[in-house]
C-alpha positions in Angstrom: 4.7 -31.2 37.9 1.8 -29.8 35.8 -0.8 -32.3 37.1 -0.3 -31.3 40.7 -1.3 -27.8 39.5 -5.1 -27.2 40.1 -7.1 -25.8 37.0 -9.1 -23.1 39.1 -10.9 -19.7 37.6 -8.7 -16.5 37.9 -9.2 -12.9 38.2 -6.6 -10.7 36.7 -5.7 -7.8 38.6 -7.8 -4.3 37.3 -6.6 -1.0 37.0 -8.4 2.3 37.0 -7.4 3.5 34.2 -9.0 1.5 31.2 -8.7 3.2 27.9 -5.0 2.8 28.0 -6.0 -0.8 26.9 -2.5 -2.2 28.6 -2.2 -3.3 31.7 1.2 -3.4 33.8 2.4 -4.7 36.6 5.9 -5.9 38.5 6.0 -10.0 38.1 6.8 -10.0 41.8 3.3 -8.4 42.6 1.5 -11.2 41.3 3.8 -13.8 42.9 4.1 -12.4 46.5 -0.2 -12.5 45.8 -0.4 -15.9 45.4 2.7 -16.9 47.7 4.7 -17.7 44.5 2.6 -20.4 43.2 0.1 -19.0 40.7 -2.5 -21.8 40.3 -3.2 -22.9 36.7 -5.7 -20.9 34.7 -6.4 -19.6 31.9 -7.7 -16.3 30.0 -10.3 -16.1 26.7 -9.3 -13.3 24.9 -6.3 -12.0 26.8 -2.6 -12.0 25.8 -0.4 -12.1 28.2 3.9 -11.0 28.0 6.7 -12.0 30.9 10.0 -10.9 31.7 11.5 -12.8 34.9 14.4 -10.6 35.5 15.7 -12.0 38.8 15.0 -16.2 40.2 13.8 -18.4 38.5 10.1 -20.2 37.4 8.7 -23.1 36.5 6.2 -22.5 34.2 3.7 -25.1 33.0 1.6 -24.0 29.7 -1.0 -26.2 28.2 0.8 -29.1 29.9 4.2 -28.1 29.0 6.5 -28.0 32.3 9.6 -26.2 31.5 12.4 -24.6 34.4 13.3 -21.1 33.4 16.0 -18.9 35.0 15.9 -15.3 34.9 16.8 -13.7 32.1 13.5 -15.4 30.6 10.4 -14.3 28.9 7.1 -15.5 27.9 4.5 -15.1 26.0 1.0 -16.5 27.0 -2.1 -16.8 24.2 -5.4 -16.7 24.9 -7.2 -20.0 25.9 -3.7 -21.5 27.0 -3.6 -23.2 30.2 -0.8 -22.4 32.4 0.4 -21.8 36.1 3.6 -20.7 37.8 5.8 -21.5 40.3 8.3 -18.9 41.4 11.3 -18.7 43.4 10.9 -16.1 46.3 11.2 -12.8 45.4 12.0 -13.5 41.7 11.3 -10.5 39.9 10.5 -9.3 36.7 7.5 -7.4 34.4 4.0 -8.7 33.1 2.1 -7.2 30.2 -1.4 -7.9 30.1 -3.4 -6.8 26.4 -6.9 -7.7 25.1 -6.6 -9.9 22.4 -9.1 -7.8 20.3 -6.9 -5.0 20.8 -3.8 -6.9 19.6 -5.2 -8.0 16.8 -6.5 -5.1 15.2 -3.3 -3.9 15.2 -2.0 -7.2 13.3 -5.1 -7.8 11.2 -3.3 -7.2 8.0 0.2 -9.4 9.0 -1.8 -13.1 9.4 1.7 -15.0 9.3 2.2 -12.7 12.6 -0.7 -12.9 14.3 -0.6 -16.9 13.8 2.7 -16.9 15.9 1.0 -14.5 18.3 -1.8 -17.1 18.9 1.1 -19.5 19.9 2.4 -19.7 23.5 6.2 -18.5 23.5 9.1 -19.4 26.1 12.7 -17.8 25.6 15.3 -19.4 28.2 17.8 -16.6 28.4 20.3 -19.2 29.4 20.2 -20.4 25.7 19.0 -17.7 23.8 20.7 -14.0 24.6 19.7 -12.4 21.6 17.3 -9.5 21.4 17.0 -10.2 25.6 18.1 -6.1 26.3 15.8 -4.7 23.3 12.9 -6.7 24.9 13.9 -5.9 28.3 13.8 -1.9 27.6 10.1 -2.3 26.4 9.1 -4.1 29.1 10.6 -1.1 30.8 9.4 1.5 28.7 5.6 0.3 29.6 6.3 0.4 33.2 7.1 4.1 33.3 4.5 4.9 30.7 1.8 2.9 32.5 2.7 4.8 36.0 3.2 8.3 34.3 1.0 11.0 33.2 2.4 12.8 30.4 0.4 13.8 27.4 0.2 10.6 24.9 0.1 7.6 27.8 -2.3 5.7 25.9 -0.9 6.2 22.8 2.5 5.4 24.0 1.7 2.2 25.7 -0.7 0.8 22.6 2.6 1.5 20.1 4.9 -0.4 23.1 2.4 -3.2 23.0 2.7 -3.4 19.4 6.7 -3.9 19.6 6.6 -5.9 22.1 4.0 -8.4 20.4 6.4 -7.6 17.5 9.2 -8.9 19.2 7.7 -12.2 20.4 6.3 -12.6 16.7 9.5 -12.8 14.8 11.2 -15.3 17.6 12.0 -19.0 16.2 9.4 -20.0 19.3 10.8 -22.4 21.9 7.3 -23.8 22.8 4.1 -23.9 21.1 1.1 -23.9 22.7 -0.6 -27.1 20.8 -4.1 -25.7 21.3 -3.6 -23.0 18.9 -2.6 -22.6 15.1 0.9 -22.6 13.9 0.5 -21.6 10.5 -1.8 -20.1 7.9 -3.6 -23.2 6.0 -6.6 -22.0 4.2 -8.0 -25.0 3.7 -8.6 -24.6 8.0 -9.5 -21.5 7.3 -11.9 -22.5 5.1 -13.0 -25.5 7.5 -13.7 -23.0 10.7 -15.3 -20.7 8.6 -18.1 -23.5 7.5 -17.9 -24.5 10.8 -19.4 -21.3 11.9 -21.9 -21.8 9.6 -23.1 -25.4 10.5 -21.8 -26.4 14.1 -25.4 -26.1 15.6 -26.4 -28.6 13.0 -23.9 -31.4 14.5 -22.5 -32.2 10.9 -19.6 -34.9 11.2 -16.3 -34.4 10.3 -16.9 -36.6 7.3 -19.5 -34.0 6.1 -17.8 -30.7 6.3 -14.8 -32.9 4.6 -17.0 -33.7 1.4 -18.5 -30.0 1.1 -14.4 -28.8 1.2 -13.6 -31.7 -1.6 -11.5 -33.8 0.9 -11.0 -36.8 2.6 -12.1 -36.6 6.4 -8.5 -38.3 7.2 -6.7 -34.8 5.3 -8.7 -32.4 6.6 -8.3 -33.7 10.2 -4.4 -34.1 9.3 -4.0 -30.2 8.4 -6.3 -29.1 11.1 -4.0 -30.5 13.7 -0.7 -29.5 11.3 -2.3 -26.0 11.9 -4.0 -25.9 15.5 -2.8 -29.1 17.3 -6.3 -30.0 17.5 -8.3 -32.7 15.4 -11.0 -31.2 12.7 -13.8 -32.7 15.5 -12.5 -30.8 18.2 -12.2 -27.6 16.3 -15.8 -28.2 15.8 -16.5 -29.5 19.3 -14.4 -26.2 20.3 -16.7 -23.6 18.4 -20.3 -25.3 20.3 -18.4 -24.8 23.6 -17.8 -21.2 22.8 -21.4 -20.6 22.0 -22.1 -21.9 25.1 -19.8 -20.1 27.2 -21.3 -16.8 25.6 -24.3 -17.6 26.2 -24.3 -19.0 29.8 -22.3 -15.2 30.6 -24.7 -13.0 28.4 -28.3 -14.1 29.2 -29.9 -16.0 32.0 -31.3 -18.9 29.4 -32.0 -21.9 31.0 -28.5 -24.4 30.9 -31.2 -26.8 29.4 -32.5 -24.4 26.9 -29.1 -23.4 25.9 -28.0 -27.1 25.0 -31.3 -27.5 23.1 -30.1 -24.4 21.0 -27.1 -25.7 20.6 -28.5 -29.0 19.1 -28.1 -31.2 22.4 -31.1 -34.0 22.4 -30.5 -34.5 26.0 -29.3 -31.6 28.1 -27.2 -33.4 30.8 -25.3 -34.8 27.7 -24.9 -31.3 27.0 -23.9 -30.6 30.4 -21.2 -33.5 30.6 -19.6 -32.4 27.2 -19.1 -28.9 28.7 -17.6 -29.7 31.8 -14.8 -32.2 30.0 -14.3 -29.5 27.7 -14.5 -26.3 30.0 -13.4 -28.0 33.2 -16.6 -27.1 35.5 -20.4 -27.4 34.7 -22.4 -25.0 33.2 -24.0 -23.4 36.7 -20.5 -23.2 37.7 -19.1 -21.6 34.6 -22.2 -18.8 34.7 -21.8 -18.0 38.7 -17.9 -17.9 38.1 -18.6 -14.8 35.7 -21.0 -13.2 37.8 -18.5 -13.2 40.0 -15.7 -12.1 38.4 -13.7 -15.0 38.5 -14.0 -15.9 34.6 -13.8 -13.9 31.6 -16.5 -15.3 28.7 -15.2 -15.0 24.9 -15.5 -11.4 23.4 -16.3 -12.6 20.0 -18.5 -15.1 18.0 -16.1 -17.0 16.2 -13.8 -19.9 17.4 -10.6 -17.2 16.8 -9.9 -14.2 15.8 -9.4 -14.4 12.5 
């Protein structure tokens, strides 16, 4: 199911009222927009909370196809792949938050914010628990969101935080294996020296030594923490840069790999498009457009 799925950009749906920093909208908008199937897509720094309250879905994230029937919720992390395929007119709520935003508010709770950077199903057919305390907040931002009374923004920011809340202190039923599961500080440790060196090219076995470890048990606990290997993390963080920089300035694609400590720029070029699923030319016109969002911050994840 999730390979028939095409990985396309996406544009998420604005509103005109921005400083709330929340954005809401009925789950049966977005489907009846895209005839039910929402192709698969993903967002950089946006968190993203479901509640299918009528149908069903089959929702594939980062390659994980799973059949949900209303009641059912979700939560989606940033840089998580996923698509959807409704039953017409299922309905439900959708809770769109900046991931910046989010995490100031859960900058001091790291075990939290590590299970907010994982994606979450709950199958209400197995798991009834806590379903009407998270169904009234999904409510409760809906009429804030559409009201006017003194405090909106307020209200919605301290609604996002119990909601994120609520999907924080779930035993998750699906982990997104692109992103960490756990505090380890040795990765910590790794991605912060990573931010330091990953122009350079260093090799895993490199960064291993200056950490006083084996290259074998520091890619062991980076994918324990973040389902990836410790050369992809570092792989991850030069793809980022580039990202950043092919939305912020008009630098040359050839220029930017050469920054990036790419000898040969279509090597460059290649590596981005396996890692960000179009080439570099398409990655910049898809921002101008609209139709991708680049990273809001320098480092690989917020921390």
């Amino acid at each position: 199911m999730a390979s028939s799925l095409p990985v396309v950009p996406f544009r998420e749906v604005r509103h005109d009222r921005p400083e709330d920093g929340v954005f809401y909208e009925p789950l049966e908008l977005r489907g009846r927009l895209h005839d039910w199937a929402v192709p698969v897509h993903c967002h950089d720094a946006l968190h993203q909370f479901s509640f299918v309250t009528r149908g069903s879905v089959v929702s594939t994230i980062d390659g994980v196809c799973r059949r949900l029937v209303a009641p059912a919720v979700r939560m989606v992390a940033p840089l998580a792949m996923h698509g959807f395929i409704y039953e017409p007119e299922s309905a439900g709520h959708q809770v769109t938050v900046p991931t910046p935003l989010l995490h100031t508010e859960f900058a001091s709770s790291p075990a939290l914010w590590a299970r907010l950077m994982c994606s979450t199903v709950v199958d209400g057919e197995t798991v009834a628990d806590g379903l009407e305390e998270v169904l009234n907040l999904f409510e409760k931002i809906a009429r804030e969101f559409e009201g006017t009374r003194p405090g909106r923004a307020e209200a919605l920011r301290g609604c996002m935080v119990l909601l994120a809340l609520w999907f924080a202190r779930r035993e998750p039923e699906l982990i997104s294996p692109t992103h960490q599961t756990q505090p380890d500080r040795l990765v910590e440790r790794y991605r912060a020296l990573i931010e330091q060196r990953f122009r350079a090219h260093w090799p895993v076995r490199r960064y291993a030594a200056t950490l006083g470890v084996t290259a074998d048990h520091l890619s062991r606990r980076c994918r324990a923490a973040t389902g990836l290997s410790a050369f992809d993390l570092a792989e991850e963080r030069l793809i980022i840069e580039a990202r950043r920089m092919l939305a912020y300035t008009q630098v040359p694609v050839a220029e930017i790999g050469y920054g990036l400590g790419f000898d040969d720029p279509g090597y460059f070029s290649r590596v981005f498009a396996k890692k960000a699923g179009q080439s570099p030319l398409t990655y910049r016109a898809a921002v101008a457009d609209g139709l991708a969002m680049p990273p809001q911050a320098a480092s690989p994840a917020l921390p």
